[in-house]
N, C-alpha and C positions, 0 to 999 in steps of 0.2 A: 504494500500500500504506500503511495507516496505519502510525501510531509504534506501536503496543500491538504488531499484527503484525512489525511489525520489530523489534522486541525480543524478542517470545516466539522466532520464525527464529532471529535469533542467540544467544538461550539454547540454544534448542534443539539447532543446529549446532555450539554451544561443547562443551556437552556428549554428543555422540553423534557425533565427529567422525572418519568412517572408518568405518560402523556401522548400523545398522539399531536403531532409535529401542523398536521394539515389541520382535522377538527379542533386538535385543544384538549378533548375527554382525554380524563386520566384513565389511568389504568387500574384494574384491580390487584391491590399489592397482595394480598389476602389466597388469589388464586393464581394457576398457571395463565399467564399469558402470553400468546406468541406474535413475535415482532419483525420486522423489517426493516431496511435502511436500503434506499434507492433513490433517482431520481424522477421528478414530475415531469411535466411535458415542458415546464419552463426551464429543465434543467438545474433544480435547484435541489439541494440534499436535503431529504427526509426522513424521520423515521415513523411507523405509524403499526397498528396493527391488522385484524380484521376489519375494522369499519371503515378502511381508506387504502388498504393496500392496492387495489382495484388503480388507481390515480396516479401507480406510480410505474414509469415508461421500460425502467433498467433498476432492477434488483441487485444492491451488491452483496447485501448481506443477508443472512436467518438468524433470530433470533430468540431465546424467549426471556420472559420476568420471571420470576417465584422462584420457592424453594425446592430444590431435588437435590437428590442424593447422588455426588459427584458420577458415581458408579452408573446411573441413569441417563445421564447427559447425551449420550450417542441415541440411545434409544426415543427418549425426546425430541430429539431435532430433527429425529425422521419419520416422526407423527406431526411434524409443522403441516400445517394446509396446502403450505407453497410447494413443500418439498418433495412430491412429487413430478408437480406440476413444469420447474426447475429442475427437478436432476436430468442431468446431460447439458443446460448451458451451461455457461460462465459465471457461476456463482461463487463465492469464496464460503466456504464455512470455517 
């Protein structure tokens, strides 16, 4: 990941942290949630969940919120929504 990217991310996550980058709805901290980081059509970095992933043009990332048990992690991120629908592009996980 270049420097420009790594710092638009963590602008991005600083400020929308808990949240959905396009609507604004926070997240449920309490349950699993699965997330995204991509761009929009205007080209601008996002991150969002199910209620706006739909809005975003290039997916760069999968991700989720909550608590799991490290030993879980692989097996979660490939029960993502996306992650099917993505495997085989250009996704980073």
């Amino acid at each position: 990941m270049d420097r420009r990217l790594q710092r638009d991310l963590k602008k991005l996550m600083s400020k929308n942290q808990g949240r959905c980058s396009i609507c604004k709805n926070h997240y449920n901290e309490d349950a699993l949630v699965y997330t995204c980081v991509g761009y929009d059509s205007r080209r601008k970095l996002q991150t969002t969940t199910q209620c706006c992933y739909f809005k975003l043009v290039k997916v760069l990332q999968l991700g989720f919120c909550g608590y799991v048990h490290p030993d879980d992690m692989d097996d979660i991120i490939k029960e993502h929504p996306l992650y099917q629908e993505l495997y085989g592009r250009e996704v980073e996980m």
